[in-house]
VEXBA-811722 format. One record per residue: x, y negated, z negated of N, C-alpha, C in turn. Coordinates in Angstrom, 3 decimals. Each point is the difference from the previous one (the first is absolute). Last residue first. Layout:
<rs>
X,Y,Z,X,Y,Z,X,Y,Z
...
</rs>
This chain:
<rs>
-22.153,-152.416,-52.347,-1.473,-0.688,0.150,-0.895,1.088,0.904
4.385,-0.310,0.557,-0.008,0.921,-1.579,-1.694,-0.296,0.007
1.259,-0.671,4.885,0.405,-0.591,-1.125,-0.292,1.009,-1.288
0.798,2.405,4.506,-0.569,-1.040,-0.320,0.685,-0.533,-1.060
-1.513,4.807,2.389,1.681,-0.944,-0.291,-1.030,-1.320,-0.110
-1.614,5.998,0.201,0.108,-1.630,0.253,1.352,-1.111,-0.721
-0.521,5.422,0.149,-1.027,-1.041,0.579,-0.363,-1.004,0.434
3.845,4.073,-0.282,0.061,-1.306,0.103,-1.806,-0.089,0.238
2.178,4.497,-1.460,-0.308,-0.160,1.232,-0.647,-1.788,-0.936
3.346,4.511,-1.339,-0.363,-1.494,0.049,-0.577,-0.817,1.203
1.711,5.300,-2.634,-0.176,-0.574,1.144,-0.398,-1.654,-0.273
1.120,4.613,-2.021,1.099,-0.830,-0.543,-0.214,-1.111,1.751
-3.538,3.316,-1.820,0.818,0.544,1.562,1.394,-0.625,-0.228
-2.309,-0.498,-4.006,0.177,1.170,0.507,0.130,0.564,1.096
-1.169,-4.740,-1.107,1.226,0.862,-1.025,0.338,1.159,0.644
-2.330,-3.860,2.546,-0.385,1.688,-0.233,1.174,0.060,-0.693
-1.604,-4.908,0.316,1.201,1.023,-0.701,-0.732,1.098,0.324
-1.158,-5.216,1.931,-0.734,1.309,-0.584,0.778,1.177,0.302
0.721,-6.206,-0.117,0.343,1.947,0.709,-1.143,0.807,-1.152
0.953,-5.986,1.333,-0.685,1.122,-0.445,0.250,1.589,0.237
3.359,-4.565,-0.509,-0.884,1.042,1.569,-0.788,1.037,-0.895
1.983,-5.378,-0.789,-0.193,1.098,-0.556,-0.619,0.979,0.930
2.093,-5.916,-1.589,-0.940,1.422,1.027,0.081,1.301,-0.039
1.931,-3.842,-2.481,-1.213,-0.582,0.558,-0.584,1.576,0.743
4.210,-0.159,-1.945,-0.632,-0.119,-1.172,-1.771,-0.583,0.325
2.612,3.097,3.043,0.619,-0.903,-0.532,-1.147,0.125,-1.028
-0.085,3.670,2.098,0.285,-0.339,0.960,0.858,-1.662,-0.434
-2.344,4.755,-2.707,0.277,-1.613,0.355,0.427,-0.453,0.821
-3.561,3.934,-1.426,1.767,-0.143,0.153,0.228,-1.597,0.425
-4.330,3.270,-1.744,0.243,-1.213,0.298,1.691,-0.248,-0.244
-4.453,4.343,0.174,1.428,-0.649,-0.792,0.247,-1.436,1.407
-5.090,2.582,-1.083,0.811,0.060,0.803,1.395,-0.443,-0.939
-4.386,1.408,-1.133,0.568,1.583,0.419,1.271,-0.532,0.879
-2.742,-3.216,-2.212,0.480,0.776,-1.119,0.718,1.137,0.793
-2.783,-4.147,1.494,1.333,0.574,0.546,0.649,1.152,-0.706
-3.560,-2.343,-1.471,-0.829,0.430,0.863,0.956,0.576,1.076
1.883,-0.930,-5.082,-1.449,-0.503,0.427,-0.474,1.032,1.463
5.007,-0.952,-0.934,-0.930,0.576,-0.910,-1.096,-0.694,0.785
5.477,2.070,1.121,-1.278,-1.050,0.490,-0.991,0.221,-1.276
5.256,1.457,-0.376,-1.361,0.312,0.695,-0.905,-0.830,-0.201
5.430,-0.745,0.814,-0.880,0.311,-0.671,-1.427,0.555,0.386
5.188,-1.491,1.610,-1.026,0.543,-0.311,-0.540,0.793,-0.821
3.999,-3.458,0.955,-0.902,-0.478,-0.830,-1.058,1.253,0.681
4.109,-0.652,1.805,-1.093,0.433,0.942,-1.353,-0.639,-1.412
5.033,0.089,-1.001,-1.037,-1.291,0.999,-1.198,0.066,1.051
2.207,4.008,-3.484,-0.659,-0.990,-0.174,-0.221,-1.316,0.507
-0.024,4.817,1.652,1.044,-0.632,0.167,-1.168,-1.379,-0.802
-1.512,4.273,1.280,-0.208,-0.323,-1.445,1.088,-1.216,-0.413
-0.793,2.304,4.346,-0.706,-0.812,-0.041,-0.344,-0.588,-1.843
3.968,1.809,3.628,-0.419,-0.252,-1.518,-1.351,-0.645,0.024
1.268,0.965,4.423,1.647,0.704,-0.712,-0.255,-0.178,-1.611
-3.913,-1.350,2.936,0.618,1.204,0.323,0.786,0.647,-0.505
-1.660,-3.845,-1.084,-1.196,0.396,-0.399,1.099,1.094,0.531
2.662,-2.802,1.182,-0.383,-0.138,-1.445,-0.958,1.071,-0.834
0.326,-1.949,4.749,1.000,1.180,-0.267,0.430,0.488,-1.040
-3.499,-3.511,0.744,-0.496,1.370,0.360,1.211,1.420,0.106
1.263,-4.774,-1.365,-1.623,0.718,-0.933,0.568,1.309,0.575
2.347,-3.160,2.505,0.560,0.950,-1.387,-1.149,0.579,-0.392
-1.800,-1.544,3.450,0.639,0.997,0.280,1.378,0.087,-1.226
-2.330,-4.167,-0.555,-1.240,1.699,0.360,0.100,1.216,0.400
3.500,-4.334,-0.654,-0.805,0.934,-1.411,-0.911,0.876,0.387
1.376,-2.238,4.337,0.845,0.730,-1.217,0.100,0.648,-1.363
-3.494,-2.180,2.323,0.837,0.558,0.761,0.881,0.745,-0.566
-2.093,-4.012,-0.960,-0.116,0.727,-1.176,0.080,1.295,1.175
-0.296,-3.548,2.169,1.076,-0.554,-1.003,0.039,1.121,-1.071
-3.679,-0.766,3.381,1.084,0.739,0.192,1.522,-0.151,-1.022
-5.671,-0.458,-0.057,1.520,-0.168,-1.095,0.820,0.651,0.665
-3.505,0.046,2.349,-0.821,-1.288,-0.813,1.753,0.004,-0.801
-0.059,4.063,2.394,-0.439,-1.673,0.874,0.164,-1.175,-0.368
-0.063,3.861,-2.929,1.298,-0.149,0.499,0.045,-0.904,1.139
-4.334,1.489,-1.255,0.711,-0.583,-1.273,1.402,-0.488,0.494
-2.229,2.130,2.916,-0.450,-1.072,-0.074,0.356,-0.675,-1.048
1.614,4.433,0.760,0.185,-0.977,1.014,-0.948,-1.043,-0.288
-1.331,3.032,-2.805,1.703,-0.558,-0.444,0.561,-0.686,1.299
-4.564,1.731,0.264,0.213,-0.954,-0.956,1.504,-0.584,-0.215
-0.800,3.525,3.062,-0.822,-1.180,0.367,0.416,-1.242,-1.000
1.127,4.488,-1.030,1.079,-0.766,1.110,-0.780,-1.322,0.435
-2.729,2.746,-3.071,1.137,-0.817,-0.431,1.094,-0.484,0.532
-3.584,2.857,2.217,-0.197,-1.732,-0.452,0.711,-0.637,-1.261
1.392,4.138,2.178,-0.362,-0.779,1.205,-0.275,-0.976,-0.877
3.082,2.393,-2.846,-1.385,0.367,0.654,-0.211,-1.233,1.287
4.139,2.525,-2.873,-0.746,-1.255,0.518,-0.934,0.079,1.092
3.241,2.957,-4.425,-0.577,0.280,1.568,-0.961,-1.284,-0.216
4.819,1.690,-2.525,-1.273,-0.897,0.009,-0.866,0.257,1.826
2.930,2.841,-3.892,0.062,-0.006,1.370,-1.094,-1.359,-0.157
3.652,1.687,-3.910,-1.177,-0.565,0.295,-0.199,-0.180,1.657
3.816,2.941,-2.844,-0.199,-1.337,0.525,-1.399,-0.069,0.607
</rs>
């Protein structure tokens, strides 16, 4: 099972995101227990990033929003970058 570790300025970001959308509360913590107990669970929709994100994956949160992560495969770790729109 996948450990996720959260950094100081992605706690920043996801409290402000979760400010602005408290209503999505609930899906953000299915996500993230998701990324833990399966992260290959398919309503997570992740995938990998391309272009200038290429080293990151993108899990879903709904069909509007999405939490950026970066996969150590090999510690079987997950550490959250950013949250936002798919955009």
């Amino acid at each position: 099972m996948p450990k996720i570790i959260f950094t100081t300025g992605y706690n920043k970001k996801a409290s402000a995101f979760l400010e602005k959308h408290p209503e999505l509360i609930q899906q953000y913590s299915k996500t993230l227990k998701l990324l833990e107990i399966n992260p290959g669970h398919p309503s997570l929709r992740l995938h990998k990033l391309k272009g200038k994100h290429s080293e990151l994956y993108s899990a879903a949160i709904n069909l509007t929003y999405r939490i950026s992560i970066f996969f150590i495969v090999h510690e079987n770790t997950v550490i959250p970058v950013d949250i936002g729109t798919h955009d």
